[in-house]
C-alpha positions as CSV (number, residue, x, y, z in Angstrom):
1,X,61.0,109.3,102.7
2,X,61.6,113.1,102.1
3,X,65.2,114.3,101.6
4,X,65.2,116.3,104.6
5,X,64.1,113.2,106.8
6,X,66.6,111.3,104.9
7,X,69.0,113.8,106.0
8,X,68.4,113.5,109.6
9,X,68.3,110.1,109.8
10,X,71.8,110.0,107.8
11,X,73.2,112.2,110.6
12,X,72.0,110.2,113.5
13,X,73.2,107.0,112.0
14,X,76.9,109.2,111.5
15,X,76.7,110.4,115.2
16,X,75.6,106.6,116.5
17,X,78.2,105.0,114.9
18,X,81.6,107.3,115.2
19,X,81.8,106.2,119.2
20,X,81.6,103.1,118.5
21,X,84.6,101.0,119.9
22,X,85.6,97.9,118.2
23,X,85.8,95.1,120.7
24,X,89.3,92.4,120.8
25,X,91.6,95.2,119.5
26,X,93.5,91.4,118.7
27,X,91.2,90.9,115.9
28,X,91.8,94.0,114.2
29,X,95.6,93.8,114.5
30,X,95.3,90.6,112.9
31,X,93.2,92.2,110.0
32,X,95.8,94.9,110.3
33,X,98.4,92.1,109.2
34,X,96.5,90.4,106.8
35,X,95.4,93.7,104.6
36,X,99.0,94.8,104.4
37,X,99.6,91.7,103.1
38,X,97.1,91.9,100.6
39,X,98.0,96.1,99.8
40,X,101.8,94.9,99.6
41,X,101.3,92.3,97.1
42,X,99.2,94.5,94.5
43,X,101.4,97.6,94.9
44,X,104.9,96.1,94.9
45,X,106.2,95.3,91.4
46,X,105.4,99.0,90.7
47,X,107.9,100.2,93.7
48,X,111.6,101.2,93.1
49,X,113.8,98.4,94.6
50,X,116.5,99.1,97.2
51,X,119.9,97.3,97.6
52,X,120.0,95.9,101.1
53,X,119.6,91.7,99.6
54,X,118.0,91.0,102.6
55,X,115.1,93.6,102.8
56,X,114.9,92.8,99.2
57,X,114.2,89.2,99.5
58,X,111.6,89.7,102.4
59,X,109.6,92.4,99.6
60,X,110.1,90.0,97.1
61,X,109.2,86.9,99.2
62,X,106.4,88.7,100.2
63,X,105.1,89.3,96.8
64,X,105.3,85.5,96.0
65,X,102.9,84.9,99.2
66,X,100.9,87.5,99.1
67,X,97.8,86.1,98.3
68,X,98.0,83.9,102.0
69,X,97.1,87.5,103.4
70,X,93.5,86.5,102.7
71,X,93.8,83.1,103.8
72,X,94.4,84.8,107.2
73,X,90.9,86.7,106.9
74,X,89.2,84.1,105.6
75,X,89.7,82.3,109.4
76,X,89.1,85.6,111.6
77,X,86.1,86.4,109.4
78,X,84.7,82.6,110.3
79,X,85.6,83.3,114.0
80,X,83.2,86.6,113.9
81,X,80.3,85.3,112.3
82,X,79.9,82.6,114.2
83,X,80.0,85.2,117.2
84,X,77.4,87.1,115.7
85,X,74.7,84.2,115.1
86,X,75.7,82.8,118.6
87,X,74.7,86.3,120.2
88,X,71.2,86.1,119.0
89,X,68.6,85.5,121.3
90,X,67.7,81.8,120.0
91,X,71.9,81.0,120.0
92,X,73.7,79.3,117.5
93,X,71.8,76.7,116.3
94,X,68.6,78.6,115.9
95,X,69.6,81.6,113.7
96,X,67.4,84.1,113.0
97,X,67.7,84.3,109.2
98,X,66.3,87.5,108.4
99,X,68.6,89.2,110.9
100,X,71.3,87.5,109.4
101,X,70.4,88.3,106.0
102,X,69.7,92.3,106.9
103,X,72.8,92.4,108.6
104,X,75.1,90.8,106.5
105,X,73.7,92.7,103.3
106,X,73.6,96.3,105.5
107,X,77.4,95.4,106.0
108,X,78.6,94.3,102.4
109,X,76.4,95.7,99.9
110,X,76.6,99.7,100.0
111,X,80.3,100.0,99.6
112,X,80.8,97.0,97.3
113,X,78.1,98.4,94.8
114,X,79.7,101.7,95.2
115,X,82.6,99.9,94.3
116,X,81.1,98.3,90.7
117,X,79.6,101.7,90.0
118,X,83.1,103.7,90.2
119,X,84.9,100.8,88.1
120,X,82.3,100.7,85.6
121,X,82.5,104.1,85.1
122,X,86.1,104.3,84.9
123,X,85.8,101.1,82.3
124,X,83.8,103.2,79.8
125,X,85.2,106.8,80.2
126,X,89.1,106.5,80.7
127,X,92.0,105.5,78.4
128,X,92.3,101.5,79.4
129,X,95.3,101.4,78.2
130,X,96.6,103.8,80.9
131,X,94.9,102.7,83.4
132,X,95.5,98.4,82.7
133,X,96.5,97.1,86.4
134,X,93.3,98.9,87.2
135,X,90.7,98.0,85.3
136,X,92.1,95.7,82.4
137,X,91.4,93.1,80.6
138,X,94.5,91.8,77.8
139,X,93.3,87.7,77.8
140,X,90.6,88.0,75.4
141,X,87.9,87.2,77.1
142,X,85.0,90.4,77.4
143,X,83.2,91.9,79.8
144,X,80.0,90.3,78.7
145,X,76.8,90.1,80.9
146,X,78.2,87.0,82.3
147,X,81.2,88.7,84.1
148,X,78.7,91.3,85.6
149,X,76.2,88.4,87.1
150,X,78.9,87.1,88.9
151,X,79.9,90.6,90.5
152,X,76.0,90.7,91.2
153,X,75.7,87.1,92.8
154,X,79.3,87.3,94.6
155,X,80.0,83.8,92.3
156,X,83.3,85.8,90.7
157,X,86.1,83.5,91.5
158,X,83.7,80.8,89.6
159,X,84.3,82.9,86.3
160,X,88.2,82.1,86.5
161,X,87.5,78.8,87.5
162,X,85.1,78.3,84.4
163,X,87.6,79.8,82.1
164,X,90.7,77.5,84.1
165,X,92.8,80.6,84.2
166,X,93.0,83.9,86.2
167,X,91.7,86.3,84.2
168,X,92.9,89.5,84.1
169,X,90.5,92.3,84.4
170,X,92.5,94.1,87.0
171,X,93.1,95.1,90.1
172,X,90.0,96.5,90.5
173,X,87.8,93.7,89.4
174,X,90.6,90.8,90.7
175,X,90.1,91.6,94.0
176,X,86.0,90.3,94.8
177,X,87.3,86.8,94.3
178,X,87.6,86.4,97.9
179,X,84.5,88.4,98.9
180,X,82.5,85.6,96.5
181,X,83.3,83.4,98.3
182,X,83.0,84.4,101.9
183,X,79.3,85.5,100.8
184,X,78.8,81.8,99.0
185,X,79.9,80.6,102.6
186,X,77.6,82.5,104.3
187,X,74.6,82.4,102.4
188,X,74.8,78.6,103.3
189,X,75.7,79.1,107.0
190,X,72.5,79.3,108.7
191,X,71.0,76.8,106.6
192,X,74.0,74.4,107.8
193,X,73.8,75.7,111.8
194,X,69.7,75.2,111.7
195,X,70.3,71.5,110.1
196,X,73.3,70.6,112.1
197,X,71.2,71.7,115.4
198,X,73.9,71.0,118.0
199,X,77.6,71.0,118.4
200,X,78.8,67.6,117.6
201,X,77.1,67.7,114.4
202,X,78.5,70.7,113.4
203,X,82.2,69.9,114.5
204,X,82.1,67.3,112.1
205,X,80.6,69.1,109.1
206,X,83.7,71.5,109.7
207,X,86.4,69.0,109.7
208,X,84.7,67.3,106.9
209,X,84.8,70.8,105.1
210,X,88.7,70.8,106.0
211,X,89.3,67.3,104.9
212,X,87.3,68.4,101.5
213,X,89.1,71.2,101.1
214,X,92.5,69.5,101.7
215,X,91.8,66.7,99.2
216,X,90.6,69.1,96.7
217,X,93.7,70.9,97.0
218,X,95.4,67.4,96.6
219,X,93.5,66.2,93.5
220,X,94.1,69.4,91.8
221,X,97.6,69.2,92.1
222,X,98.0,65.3,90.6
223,X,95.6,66.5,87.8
224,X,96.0,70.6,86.8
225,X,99.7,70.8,88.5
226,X,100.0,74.3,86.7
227,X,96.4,75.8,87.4
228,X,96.6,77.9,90.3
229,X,93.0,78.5,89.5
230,X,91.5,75.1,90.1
231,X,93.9,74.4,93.1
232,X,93.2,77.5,95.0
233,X,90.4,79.7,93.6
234,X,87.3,77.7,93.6
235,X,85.6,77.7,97.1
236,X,85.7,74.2,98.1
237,X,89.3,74.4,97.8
238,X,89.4,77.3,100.7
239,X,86.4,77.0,102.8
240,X,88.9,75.1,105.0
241,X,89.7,78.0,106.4
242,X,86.6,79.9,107.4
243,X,85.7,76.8,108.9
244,X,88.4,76.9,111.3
245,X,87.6,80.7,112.1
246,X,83.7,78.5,113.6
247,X,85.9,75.9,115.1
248,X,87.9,78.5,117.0
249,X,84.4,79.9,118.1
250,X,83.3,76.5,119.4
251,X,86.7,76.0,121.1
252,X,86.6,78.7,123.3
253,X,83.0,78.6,123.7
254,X,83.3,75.5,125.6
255,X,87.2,75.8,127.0
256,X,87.3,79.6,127.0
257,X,87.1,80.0,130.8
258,X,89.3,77.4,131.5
259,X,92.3,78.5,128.8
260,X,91.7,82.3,130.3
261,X,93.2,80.8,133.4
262,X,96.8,79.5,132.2
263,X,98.4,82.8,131.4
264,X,101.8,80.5,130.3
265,X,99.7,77.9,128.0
266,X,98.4,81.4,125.8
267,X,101.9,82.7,125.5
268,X,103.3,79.5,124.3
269,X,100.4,78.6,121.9
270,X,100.0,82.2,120.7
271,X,103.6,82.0,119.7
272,X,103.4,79.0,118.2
273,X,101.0,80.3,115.8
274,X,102.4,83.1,114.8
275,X,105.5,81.1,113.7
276,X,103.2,78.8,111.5
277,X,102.2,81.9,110.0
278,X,105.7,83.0,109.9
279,X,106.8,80.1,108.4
280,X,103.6,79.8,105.6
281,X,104.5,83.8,104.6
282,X,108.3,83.1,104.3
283,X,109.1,79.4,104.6
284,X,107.1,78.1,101.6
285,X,106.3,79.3,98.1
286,X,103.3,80.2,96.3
287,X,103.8,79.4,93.1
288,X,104.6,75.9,94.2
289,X,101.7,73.4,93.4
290,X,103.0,70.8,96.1
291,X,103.0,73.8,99.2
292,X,99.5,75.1,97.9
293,X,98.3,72.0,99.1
294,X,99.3,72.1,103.0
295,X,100.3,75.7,102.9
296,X,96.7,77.2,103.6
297,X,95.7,74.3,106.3
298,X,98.8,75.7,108.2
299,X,98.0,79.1,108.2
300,X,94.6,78.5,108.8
301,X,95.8,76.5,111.9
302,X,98.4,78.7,112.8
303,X,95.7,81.8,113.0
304,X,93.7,79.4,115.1
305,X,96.6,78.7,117.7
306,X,97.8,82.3,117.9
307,X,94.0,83.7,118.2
308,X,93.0,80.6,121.1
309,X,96.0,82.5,123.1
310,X,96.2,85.7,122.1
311,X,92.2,86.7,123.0
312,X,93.2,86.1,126.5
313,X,96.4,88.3,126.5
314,X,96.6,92.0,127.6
315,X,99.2,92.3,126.0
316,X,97.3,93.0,122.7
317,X,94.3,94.8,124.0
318,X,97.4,97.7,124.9
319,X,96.7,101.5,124.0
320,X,100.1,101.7,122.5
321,X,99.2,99.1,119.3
322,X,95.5,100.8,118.9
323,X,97.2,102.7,115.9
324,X,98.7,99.5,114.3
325,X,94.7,97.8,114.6
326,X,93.0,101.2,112.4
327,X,94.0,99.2,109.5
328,X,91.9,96.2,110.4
329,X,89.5,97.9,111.6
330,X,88.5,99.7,108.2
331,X,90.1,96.6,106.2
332,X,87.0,95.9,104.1
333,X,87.3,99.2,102.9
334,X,90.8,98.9,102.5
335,X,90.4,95.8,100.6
336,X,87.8,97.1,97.8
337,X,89.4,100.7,97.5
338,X,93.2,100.0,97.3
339,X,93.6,99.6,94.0
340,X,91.9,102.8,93.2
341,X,94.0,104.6,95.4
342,X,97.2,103.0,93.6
343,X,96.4,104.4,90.5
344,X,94.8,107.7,91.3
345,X,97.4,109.0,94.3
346,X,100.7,106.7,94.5
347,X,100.9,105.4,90.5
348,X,103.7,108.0,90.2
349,X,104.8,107.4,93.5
350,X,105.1,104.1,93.1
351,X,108.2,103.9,90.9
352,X,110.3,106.4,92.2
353,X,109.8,106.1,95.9
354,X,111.7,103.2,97.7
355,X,109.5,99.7,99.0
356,X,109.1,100.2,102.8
357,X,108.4,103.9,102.4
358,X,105.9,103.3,99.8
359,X,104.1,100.3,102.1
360,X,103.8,103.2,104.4
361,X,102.2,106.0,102.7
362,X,99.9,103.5,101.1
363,X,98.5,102.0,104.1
364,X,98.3,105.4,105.7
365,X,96.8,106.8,103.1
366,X,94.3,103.7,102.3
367,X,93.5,104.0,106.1
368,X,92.0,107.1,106.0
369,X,90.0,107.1,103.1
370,X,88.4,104.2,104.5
371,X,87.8,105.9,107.6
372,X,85.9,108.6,106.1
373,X,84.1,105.8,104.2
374,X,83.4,103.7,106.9
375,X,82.1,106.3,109.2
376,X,80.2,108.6,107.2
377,X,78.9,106.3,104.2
378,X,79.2,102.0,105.5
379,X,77.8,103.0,109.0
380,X,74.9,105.4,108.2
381,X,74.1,103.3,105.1
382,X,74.1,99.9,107.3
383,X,71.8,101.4,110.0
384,X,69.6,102.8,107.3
385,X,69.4,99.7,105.6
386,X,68.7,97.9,109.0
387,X,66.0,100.5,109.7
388,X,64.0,100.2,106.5
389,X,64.2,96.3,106.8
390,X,63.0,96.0,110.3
């Protein structure tokens, strides 16, 4: 292909993609949540603290249970897929695997290589020592060719798992354990839809996945009660919650129309979800062995109850909360460039600004850098990709 024809293919892909709307404005406000999480966690034992005890406990608390922010993707992310692959023209339970495949990868792959390239690059040609929550590593353990097959086969989070601790590389790096294993669950998917072959089959699979999960959880605490690693890094131990994101699919795939009907029944559910969530974010602890068991079952149920409600509210498809979804609608780029964006526009910032303000400015400003990524390098690159697979 010519660079000229490249060219104009690149702007038609920009130009076919910037009026795009996302559909359930729900969903993204839910991402929305679930990436501030994840952003207020990694930037907030660098802020300034404030004196008001009880804004200070919710940062602080916040901190602790930041890493349930992904928990809460983990289920929508299940929910969407599972949308996808039913869409196609053969339905659920016949997937067309190539789509899949070209999709998925047209999706994931241009940013998150982008990604590798710009932390290897800061790896070999800045200070590490000044730039250590970035792109660190202080346990010992190098960055041999076996840390950059993982990044390449999204089997990361199996590295810390291997090694029975979290390993330190940084922000930078620490971040694609979750992406592994969304991918190692999704590589599998089809396979699992085509054998299942029908509803019932695959309703069990899931809560089998959920019971698996939960034991795995269980076991881990009676055997490693300190590893935080073996408890809740290694993908059997989460898939629990993906699985529920299908389950939800399947739930209102069959009761949908019926639950659209009883306006009352979605309010009350809806709110009962959120305040599982509630409670998982502020009522239990992270570093607590015994709540890491249940803890993510919850919020993986609580998502669940609030989202089999909420999609048939008005109330969140509103024109006055569009702003508030922008971050969930560019979370994946939010996700993979936040840590950059700590340490090359905030890392002053950081420790002289107070907490709330400097959620603020971060999420704004990580917002619209992955904006202009999403629109004018994911979304040309993804059609492109799409096109040259066909």
């Amino acid at each position: 292909m010519s660079v000229n024809s490249f060219c104009r293919k690149y702007i038609v892909s920009v130009m076919a993609n910037s009026h795009s709307s996302p559909k359930w404005q729900i969903i993204d406000l839910v991402r929305s949540f679930s990436i501030c999480i994840v952003v207020w966690t990694h930037a907030g034992w660098l802020c300034k603290t404030i004196n008001n005890p009880w804004l200070d406990w919710l940062w602080k608390k916040m901190l602790e249970n930041g890493p349930y922010g992904v928990g809460i993707f983990f289920t929508v992310s299940g929910f969407l897929i599972t949308n996808v692959i039913a869409n196609y023209s053969k339905g659920l339970y016949q997937p067309d695997f190539k789509k899949f495949y070209i999709q998925r990868a047209g999706r994931i792959l241009p940013l998150y290589l982008l990604d590798i390239v710009v932390g290897s690059l800061i790896w070999l040609l800045v200070d590490r020592n000044d730039w250590r929550w970035f792109n660190s590593l202080n346990q010992g353990i190098g960055y041999d060719p076996w840390f950059w097959l993982t990044l390449l086969t999204f089997t990361f989070n199996w590295l810390h798992f291997i090694h029975a601790r979290l390993i330190l590389y940084g922000g930078q790096w620490l971040v694609l354990w979750s992406l592994s294993v969304e991918e190692q669950f999704y590589f599998c998917f089809p396979f699992l839809l085509k054998k299942t072959g029908g509803r019932e089959k695959l309703i069990r699979l899931l809560i089998g996945i959920v019971v698996l999960a939960f034991s795995w959880r269980l076991a881990a605490h009676l055997l490693k009660p300190k590893s935080v690693v073996f408890q809740n890094f290694n993908s059997f131990a989460v898939f629990d919650q993906i699985a529920m994101g299908v389950l939800l699919h399947l739930t209102l795939e069959r009761y949908g129309e019926s639950i659209a009907r009883l306006k009352k029944f979605n309010s009350v559910i809806c709110l009962m979800g959120f305040a599982m969530v509630v409670y998982v974010l502020l009522g239990t602890s992270y570093e607590s062995t015994v709540d890491r068991i249940y803890s993510p079952f919850v919020l993986g149920s609580g998502v669940f109850i609030f989202l089999l409600g909420g999609l048939h509210l008005p109330l969140f498809e509103s024109k006055i909360l569009k702003p508030f979804s922008l971050p969930g609608k560019y979370c994946y780029g939010i996700y993979l460039i936040h840590p950059l964006v700590i340490r090359l526009f905030l890392y002053g910032f950081l420790s002289r600004a107070g907490e709330y303000t400097t959620l603020l400015a971060l999420i704004i400003l990580c917002t619209f850098i992955a904006g202009i990524s999403y629109h004018f390098f994911e979304m040309p690159m993804n059609r492109l990709i799409r096109e040259k697979t066909a």
